[in-house]
VOTIPA-105883 format. One record per residue (C-alpha): residue number from 1; residue in one letter; chain; x, z, y. Coordinates in pm, 1 decimal. Example, Ala and Ser with C-alpha at 12.3 -4.5 7.8 and 13.67 -1.06 7.14 Angstrom:
<rs>
+-----+----+----+----------+----------+----------+
!   i ! aa ! ch !        u !        w !        v !
+-----+----+----+----------+----------+----------+
!   1 !  A !  A !   1230.0 !    780.0 !   -450.0 !
!   2 !  S !  A !   1367.0 !    714.0 !   -106.0 !
+-----+----+----+----------+----------+----------+
</rs>
This chain:
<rs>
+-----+----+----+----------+----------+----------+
!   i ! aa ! ch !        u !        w !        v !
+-----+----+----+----------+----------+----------+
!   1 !  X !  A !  -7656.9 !    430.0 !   7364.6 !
!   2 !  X !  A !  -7398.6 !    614.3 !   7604.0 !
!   3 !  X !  A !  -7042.0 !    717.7 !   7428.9 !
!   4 !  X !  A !  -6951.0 !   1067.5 !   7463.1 !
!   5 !  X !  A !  -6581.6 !   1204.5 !   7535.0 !
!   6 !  X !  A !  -6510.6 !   1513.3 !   7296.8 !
!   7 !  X !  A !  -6574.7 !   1863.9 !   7483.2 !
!   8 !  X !  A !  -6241.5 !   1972.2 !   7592.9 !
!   9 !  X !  A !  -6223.5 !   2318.8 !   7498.3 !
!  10 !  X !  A !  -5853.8 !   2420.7 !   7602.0 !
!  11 !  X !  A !  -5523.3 !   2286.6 !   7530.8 !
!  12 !  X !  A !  -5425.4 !   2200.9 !   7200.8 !
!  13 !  X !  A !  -5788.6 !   2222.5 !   7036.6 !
!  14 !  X !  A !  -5846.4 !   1865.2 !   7012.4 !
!  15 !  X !  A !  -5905.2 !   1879.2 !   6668.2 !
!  16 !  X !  A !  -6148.8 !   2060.4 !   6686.7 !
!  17 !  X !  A !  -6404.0 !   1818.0 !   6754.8 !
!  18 !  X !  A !  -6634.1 !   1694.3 !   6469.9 !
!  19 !  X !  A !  -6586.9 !   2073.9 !   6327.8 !
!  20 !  X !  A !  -6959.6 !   2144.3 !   6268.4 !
!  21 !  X !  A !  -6980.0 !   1833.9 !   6099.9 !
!  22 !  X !  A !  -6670.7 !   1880.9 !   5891.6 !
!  23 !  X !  A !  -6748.9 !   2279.6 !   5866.1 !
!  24 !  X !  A !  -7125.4 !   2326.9 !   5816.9 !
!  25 !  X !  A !  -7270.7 !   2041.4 !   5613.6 !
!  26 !  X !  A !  -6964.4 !   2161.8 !   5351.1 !
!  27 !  X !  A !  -7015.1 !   2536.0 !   5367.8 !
!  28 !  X !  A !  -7338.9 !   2631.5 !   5483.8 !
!  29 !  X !  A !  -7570.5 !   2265.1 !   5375.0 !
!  30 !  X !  A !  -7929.6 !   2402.6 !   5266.0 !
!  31 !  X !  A !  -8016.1 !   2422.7 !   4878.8 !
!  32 !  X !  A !  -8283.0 !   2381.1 !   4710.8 !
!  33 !  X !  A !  -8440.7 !   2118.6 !   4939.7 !
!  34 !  X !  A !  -8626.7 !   1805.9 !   4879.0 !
!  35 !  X !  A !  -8605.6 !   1742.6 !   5246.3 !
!  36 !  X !  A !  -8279.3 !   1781.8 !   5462.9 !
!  37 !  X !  A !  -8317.9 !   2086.6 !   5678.5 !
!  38 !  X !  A !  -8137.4 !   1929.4 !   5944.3 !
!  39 !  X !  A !  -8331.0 !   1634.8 !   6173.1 !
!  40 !  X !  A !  -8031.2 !   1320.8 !   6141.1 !
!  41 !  X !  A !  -7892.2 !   1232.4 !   6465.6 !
!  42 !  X !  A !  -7919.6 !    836.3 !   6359.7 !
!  43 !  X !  A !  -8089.1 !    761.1 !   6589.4 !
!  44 !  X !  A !  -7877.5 !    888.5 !   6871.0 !
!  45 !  X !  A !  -7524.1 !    841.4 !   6987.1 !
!  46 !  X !  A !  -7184.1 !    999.7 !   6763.4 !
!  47 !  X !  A !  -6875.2 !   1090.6 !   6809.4 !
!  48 !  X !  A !  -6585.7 !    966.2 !   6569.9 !
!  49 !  X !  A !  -6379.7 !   1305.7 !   6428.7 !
!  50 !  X !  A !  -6043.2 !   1377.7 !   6415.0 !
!  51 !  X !  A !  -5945.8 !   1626.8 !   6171.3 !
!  52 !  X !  A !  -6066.2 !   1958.1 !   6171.1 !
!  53 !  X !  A !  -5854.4 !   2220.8 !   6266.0 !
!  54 !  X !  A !  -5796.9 !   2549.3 !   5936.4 !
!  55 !  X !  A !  -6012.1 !   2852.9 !   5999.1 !
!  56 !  X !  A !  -5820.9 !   3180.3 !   6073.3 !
!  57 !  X !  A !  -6041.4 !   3329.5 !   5773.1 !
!  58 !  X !  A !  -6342.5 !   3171.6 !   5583.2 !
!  59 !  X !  A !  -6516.5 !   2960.8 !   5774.1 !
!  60 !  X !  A !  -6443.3 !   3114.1 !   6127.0 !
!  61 !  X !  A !  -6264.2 !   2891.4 !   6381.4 !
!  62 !  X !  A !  -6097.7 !   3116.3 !   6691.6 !
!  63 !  X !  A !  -6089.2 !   2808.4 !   6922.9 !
!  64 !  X !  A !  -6488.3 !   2765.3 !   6883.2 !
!  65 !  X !  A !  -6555.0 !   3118.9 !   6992.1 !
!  66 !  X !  A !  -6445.1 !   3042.8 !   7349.4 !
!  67 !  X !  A !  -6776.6 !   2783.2 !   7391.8 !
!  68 !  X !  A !  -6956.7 !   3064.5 !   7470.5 !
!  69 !  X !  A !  -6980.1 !   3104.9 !   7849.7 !
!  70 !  X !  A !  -7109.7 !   3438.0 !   7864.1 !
!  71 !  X !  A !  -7234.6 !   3403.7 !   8226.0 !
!  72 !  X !  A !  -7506.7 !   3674.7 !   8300.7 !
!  73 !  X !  A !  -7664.1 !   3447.1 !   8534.5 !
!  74 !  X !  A !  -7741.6 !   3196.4 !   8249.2 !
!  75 !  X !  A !  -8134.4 !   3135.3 !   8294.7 !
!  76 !  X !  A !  -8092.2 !   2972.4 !   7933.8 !
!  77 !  X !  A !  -7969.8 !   3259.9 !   7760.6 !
!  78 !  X !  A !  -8063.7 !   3578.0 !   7612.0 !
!  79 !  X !  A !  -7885.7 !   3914.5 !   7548.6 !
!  80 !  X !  A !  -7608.5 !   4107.5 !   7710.6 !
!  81 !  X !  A !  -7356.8 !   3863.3 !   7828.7 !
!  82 !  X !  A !  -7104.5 !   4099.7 !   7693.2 !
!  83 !  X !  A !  -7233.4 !   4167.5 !   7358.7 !
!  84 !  X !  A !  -6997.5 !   4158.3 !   7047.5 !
!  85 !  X !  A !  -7164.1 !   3826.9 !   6881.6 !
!  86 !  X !  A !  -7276.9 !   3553.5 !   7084.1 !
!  87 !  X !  A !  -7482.4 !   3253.8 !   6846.9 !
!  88 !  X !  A !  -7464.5 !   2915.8 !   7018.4 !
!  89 !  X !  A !  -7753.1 !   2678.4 !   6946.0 !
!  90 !  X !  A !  -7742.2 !   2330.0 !   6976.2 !
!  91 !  X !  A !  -8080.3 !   2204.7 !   6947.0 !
!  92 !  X !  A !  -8356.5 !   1932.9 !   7002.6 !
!  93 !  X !  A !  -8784.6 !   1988.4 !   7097.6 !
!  94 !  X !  A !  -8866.4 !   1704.7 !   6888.0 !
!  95 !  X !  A !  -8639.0 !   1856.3 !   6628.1 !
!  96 !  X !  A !  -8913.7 !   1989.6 !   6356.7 !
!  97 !  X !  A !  -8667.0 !   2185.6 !   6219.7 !
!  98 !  X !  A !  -8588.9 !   2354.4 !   6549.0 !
!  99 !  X !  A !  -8920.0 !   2471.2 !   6577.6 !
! 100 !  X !  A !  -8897.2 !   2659.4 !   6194.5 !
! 101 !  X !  A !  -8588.5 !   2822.2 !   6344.8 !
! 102 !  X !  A !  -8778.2 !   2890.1 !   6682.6 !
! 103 !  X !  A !  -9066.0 !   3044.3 !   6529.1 !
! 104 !  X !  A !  -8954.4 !   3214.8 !   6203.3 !
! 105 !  X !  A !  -8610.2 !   3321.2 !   6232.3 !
! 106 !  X !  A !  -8493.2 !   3369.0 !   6597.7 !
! 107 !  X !  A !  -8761.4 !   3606.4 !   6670.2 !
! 108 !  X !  A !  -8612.5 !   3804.1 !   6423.4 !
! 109 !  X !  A !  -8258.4 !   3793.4 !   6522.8 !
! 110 !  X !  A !  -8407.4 !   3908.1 !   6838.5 !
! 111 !  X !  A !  -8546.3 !   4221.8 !   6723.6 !
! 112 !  X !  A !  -8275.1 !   4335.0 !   6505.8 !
! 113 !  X !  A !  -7937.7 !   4228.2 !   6690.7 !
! 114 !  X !  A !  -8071.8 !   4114.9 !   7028.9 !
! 115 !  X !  A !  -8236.4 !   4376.0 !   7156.6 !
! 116 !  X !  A !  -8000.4 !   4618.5 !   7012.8 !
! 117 !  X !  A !  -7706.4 !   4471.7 !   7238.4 !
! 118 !  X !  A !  -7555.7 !   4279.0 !   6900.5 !
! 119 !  X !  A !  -7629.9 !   3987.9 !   6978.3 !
! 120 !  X !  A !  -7632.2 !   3699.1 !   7270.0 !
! 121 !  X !  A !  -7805.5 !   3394.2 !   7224.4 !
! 122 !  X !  A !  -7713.3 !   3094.6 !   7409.0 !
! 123 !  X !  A !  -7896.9 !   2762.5 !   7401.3 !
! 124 !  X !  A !  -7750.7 !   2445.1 !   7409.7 !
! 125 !  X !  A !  -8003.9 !   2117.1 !   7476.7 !
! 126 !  X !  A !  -7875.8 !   1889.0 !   7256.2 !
! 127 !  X !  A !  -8124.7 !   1557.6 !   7273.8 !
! 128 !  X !  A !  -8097.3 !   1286.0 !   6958.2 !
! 129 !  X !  A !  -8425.6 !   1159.2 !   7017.9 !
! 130 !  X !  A !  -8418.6 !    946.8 !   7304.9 !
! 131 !  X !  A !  -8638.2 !    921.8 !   7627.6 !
! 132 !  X !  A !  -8874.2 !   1219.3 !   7555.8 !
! 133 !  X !  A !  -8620.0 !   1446.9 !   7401.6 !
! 134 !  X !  A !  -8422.4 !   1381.6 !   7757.8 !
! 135 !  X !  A !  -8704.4 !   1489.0 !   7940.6 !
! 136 !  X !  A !  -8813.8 !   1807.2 !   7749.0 !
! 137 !  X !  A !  -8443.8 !   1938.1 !   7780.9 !
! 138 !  X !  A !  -8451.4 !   1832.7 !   8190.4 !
! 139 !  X !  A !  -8780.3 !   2054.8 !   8139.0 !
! 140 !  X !  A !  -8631.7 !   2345.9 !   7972.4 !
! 141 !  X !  A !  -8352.9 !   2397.8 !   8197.2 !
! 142 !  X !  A !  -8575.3 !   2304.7 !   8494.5 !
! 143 !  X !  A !  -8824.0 !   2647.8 !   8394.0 !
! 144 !  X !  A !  -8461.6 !   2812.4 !   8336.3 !
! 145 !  X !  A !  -8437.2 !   2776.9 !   8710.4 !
! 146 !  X !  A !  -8738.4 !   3023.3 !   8735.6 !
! 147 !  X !  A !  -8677.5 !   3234.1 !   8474.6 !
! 148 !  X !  A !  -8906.8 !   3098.6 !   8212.0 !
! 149 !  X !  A !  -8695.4 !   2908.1 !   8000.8 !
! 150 !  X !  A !  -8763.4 !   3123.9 !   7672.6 !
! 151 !  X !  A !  -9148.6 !   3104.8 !   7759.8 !
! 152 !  X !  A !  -9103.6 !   2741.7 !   7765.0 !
! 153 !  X !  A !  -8941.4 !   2702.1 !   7460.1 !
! 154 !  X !  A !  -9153.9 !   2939.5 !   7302.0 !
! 155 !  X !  A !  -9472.8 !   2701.7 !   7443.0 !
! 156 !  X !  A !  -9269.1 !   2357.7 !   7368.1 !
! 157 !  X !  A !  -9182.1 !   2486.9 !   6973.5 !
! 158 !  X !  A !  -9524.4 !   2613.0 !   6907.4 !
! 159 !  X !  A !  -9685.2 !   2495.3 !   6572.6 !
! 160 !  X !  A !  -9794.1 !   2118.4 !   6625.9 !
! 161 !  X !  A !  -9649.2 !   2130.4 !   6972.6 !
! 162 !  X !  A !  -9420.5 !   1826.7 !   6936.8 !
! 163 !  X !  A !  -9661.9 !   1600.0 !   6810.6 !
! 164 !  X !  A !  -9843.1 !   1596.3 !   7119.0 !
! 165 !  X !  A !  -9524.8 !   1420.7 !   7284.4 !
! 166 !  X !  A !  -9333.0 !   1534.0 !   7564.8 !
! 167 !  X !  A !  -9469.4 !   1284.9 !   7841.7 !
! 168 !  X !  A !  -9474.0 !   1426.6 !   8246.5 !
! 169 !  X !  A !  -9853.9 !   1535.7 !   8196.7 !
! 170 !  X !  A !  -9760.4 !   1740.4 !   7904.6 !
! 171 !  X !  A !  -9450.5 !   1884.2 !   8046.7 !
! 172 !  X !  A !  -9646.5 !   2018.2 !   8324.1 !
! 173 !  X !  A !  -9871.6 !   2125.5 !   8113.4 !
! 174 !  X !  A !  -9619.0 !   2325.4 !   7899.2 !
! 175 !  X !  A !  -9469.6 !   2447.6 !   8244.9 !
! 176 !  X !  A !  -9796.3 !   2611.4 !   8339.1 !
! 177 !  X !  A !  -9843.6 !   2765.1 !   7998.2 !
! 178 !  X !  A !  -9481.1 !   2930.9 !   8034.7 !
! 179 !  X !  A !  -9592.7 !   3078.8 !   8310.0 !
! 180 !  X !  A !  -9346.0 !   2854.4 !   8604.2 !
! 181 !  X !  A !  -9451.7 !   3031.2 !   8941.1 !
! 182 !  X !  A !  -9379.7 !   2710.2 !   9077.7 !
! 183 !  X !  A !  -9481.0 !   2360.7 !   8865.1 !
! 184 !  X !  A !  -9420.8 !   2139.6 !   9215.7 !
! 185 !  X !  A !  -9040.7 !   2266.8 !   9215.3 !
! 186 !  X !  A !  -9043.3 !   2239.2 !   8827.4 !
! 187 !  X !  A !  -9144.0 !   1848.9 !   8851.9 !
! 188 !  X !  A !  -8869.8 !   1794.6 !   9107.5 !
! 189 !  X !  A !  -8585.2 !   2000.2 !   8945.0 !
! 190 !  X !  A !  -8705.6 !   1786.0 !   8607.3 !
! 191 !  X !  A !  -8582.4 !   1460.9 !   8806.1 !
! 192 !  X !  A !  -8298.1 !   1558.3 !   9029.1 !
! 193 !  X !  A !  -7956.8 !   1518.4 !   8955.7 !
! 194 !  X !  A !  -7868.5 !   1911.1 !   8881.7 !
! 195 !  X !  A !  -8032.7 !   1852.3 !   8552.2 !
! 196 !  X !  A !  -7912.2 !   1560.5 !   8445.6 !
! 197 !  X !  A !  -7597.5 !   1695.6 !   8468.5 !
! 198 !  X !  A !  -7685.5 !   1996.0 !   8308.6 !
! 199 !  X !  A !  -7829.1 !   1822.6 !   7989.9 !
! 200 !  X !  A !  -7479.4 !   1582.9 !   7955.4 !
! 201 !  X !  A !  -7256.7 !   1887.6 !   7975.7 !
! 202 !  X !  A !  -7469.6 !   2034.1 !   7688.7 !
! 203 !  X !  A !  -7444.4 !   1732.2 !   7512.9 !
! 204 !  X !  A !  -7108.4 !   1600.9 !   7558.1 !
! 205 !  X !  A !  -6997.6 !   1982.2 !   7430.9 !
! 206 !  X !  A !  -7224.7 !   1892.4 !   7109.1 !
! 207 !  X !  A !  -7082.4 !   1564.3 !   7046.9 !
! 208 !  X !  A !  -6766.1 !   1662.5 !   7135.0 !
! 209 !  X !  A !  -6798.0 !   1928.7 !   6809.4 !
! 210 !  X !  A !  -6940.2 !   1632.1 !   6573.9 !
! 211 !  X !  A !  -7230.7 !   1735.4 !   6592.2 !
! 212 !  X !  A !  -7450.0 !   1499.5 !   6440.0 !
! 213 !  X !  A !  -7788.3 !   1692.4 !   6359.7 !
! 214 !  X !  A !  -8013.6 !   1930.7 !   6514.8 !
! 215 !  X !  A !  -8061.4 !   2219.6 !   6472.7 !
! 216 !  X !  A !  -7674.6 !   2348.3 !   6459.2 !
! 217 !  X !  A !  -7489.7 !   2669.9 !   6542.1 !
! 218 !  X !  A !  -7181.1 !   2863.7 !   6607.1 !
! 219 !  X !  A !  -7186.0 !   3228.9 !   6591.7 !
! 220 !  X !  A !  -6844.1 !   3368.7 !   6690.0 !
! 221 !  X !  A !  -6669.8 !   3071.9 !   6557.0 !
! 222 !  X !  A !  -6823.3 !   2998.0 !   6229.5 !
! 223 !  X !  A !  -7059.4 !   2664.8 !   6241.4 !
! 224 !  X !  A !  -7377.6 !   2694.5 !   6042.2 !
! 225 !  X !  A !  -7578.4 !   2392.3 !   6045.2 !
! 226 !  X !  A !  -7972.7 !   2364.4 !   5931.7 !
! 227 !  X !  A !  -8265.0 !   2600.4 !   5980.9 !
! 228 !  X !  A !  -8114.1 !   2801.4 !   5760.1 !
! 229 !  X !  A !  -8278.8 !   3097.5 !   5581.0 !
! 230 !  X !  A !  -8275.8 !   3481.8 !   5779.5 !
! 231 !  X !  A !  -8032.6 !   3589.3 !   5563.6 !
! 232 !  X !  A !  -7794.0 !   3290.8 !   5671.6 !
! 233 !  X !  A !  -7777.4 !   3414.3 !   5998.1 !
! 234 !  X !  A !  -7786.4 !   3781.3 !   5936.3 !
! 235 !  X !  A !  -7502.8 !   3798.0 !   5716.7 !
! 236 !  X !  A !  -7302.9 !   3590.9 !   5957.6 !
! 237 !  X !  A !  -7363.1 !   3793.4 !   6269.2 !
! 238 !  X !  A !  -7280.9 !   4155.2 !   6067.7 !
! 239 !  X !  A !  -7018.0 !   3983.6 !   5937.8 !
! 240 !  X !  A !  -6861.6 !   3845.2 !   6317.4 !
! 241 !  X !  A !  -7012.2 !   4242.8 !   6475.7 !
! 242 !  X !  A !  -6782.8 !   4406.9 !   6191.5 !
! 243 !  X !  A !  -6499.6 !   4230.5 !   6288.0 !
! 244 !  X !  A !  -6502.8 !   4260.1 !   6638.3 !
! 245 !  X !  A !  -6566.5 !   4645.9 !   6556.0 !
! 246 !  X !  A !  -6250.6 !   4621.9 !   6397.6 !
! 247 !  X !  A !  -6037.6 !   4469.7 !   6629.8 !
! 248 !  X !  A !  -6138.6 !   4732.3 !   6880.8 !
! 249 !  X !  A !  -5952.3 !   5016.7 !   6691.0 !
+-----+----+----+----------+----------+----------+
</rs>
């Protein structure tokens, strides 16, 4: 397995890495739960964590709030590239739990904070699952190139979708349902070198956090890890919205 260099997110922040590891599984781990709500990254590469850095206030790290890029051209993003609350998601398509997040809880967050100007998402492909994870990520950001990287996900986290593998047949397959205008650029972007390097920059940011599991998050700062429950989320991105309200005055 490949070794990954912690994500250098500015001067003097380099204890920052292993943070959602060191943050989330402490503050925000799922109760109640036979099952782990994360899918364990044991299978894939880790990073080894220096300390984390203290949170400005409960569970909200400053220096994490600058990995959002905010670029409006992001075809992997959603939501105003200047909105007050930007959630980061570092995720997986063989990830099960990815897909509970994908279909019960982001729609959501869409309607209420999205579409309202709230909220930004930005996705992060974050592959622990070796060859076929690779290639579904190289997928999703290949459809991002045509504007159909949310269809795509959408068609790639559908119920049962992941057990049918993500193989070159069935990538093309999920590229046509997505609605890609055009599959023979698709199947060429998938291979080239642009998303290769695309994926490892994702990655390498993920690993350089300690993150170890998929799904995980930052919203603002603060690192939630796990498909956690709607309210999870919600009361983390009114909480982050009502601060930046604040510091506007």
């Amino acid at each position: 397995m490949p070794k990954f260099k912690p994500y250098a997110i500015g001067a003097g922040v380099a204890a920052a890495a292993a943070l959602l590891a060191f943050a989330s599984y402490t503050a925000t781990k799922p109760e109640g739960r036979a099952e782990s709500s994360t899918s364990s990254a044991a299978d894939g590469p880790s990073a080894s964590a220096p300390a984390a850095p203290e949170a400005s206030e409960a569970g909200v790290y400053p220096e994490l709030e600058k990995l959002a890029r905010r670029d409006a051209k992001d075809g992997l993003a959603m939501g105003r590239a200047d909105a007050p609350v930007v959630l980061i998601e570092y995720a997986d398509f063989k990830c099960g739990y990815c897909g509970k997040f994908a279909r019960d809880t982001e729609p959501e967050l869409v309607k209420k904070y999205v579409e309202k100007g709230t909220l930004r998402i930005e996705w992060r492909n974050f592959p622990i699952f070796g060859e076929e994870s690779e290639a579904a990520a190289r997928a999703a950001w290949a459809a991002g190139q045509q504007g159909r990287f949310w269809e795509f996900h959408r068609a790639a986290y559908a119920e049962g979708a992941k057990d049918k593998g993500f193989g070159k047949d069935r990538l093309t397959a999920l590229a046509r349902e997505a609605g890609v205008p055009d599959v023979a650029r698709f199947a060429r972007d998938l291979d080239g070198e642009a998303a290769r390097k695309a994926v490892s920059r994702d990655q390498q940011e993920g690993y350089g956090l300690g993150a170890s599991s998929t799904p995980s998050f930052l919203i603002n700062g603060r690192p939630i890890a796990g498909a956690q429950p709607l309210e999870t989320f919600t009361a983390a991105i009114d909480a982050a919205a009502a601060k930046r309200a604040a510091d506007a005055r």
